[in-house]
C-alpha positions in Angstrom: -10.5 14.0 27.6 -7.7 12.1 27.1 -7.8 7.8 27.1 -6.4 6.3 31.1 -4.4 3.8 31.3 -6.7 0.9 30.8 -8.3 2.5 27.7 -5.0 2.4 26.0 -4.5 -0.8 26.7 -7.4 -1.8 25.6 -6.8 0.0 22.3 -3.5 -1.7 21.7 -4.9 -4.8 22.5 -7.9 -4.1 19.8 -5.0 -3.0 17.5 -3.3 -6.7 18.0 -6.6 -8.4 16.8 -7.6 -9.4 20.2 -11.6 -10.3 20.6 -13.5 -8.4 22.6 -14.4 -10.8 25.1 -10.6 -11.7 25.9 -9.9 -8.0 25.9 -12.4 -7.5 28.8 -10.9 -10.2 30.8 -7.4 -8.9 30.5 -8.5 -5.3 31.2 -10.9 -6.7 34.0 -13.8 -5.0 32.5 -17.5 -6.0 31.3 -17.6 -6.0 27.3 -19.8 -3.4 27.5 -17.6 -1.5 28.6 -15.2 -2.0 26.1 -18.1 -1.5 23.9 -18.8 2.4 25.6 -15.1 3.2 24.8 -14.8 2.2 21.1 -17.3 4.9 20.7 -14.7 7.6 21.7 -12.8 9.3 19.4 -9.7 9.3 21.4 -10.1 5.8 21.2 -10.8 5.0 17.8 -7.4 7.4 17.2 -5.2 5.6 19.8 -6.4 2.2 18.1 -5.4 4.0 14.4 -2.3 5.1 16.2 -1.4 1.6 17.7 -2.2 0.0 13.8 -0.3 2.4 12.0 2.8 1.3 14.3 2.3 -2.3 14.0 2.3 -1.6 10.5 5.1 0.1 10.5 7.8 -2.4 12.8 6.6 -5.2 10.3 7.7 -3.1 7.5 10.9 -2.3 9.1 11.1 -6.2 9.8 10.4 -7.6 6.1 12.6 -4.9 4.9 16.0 -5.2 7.0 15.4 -9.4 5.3 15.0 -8.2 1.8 18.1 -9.1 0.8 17.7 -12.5 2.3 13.8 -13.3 0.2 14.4 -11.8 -2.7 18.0 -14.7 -2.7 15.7 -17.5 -1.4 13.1 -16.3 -4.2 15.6 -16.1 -7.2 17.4 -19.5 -5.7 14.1 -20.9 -6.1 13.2 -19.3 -9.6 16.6 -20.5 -10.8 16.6 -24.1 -9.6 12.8 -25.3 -9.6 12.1 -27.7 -11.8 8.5 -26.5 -12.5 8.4 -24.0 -15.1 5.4 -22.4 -13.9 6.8 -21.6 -10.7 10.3 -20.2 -12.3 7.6 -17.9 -14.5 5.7 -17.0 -11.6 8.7 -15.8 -9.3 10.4 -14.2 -12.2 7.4 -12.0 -13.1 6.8 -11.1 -9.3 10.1 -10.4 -9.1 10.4 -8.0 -12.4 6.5 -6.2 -11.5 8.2 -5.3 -7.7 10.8 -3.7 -9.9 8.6 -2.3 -12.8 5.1 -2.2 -11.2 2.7 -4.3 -12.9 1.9 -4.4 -16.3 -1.8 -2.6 -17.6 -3.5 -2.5 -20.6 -5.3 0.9 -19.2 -3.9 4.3 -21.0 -3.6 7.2 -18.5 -4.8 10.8 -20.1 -3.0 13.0 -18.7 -3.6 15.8 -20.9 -4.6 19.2 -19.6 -8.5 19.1 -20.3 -9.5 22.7 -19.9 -9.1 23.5 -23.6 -10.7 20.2 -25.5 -10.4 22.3 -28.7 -7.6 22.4 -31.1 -7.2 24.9 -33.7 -6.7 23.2 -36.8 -4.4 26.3 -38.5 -2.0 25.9 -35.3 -1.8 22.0 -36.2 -0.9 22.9 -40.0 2.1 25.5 -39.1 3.0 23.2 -36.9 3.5 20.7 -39.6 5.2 22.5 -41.9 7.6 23.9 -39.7 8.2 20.4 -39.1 8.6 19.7 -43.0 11.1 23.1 -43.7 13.1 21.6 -40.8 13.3 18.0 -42.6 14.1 19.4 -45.9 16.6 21.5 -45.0 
């Protein structure tokens, strides 16, 4: 059964951060009530639904300014007397680029076969060797 009116507000409101308590008094309801409806999983997918759009507007928000931060950051980088904070913007600035450093290794080897034959690896070599040599 689909959420009325005051359901849906209540889960955009929820969305927002609002507290129960305040939600109930805007909605004109007992918390319990409130309560009773979070159960519901129209509910709990309106609230996800609401979130993933507030989400998404403060995306679209930070990124039509882009331009603008990342100027303000490398002003700031360039003219800052502290030479931790130059280091500091200049390597948040080159991991948003390049993604940040790790000292893990990813396998990402095929691992159905774990075995090599050691005849393949030898041809393989000196196929490599006749093609140096010649």
């Amino acid at each position: 059964m689909p959420l009325n009116e005051r359901q849906q507000k209540e889960a955009e409101l929820y969305a927002q951060g609002t507290e129960i308590t305040d939600i109930a008094k805007l909605c004109g309801v007992a918390r319990q009530t409130i309560y009773n409806d979070m159960k519901r999983p129209e509910w709990k997918a309106t609230v996800d639904e609401y979130v993933t759009q507030l989400k998404k507007q403060g995306e679209q928000k930070i990124m039509s300014k882009v331009d603008i931060y990342i100027s303000e950051l490398e002003k700031i980088a360039l003219t800052s007397k502290s030479e931790n904070t130059k280091k500091d913007i200049l390597i948040y600035l080159l991991n948003r680029i390049y993604g940040l450093p790790t000292s893990k290794t990813q396998d990402i080897s095929d691992k159905k076969d774990e075995s090599i034959d050691p005849k393949i690896i030898h041809n393989e070599f000196e196929k490599y060797k006749l093609k140096k040599v010649e």
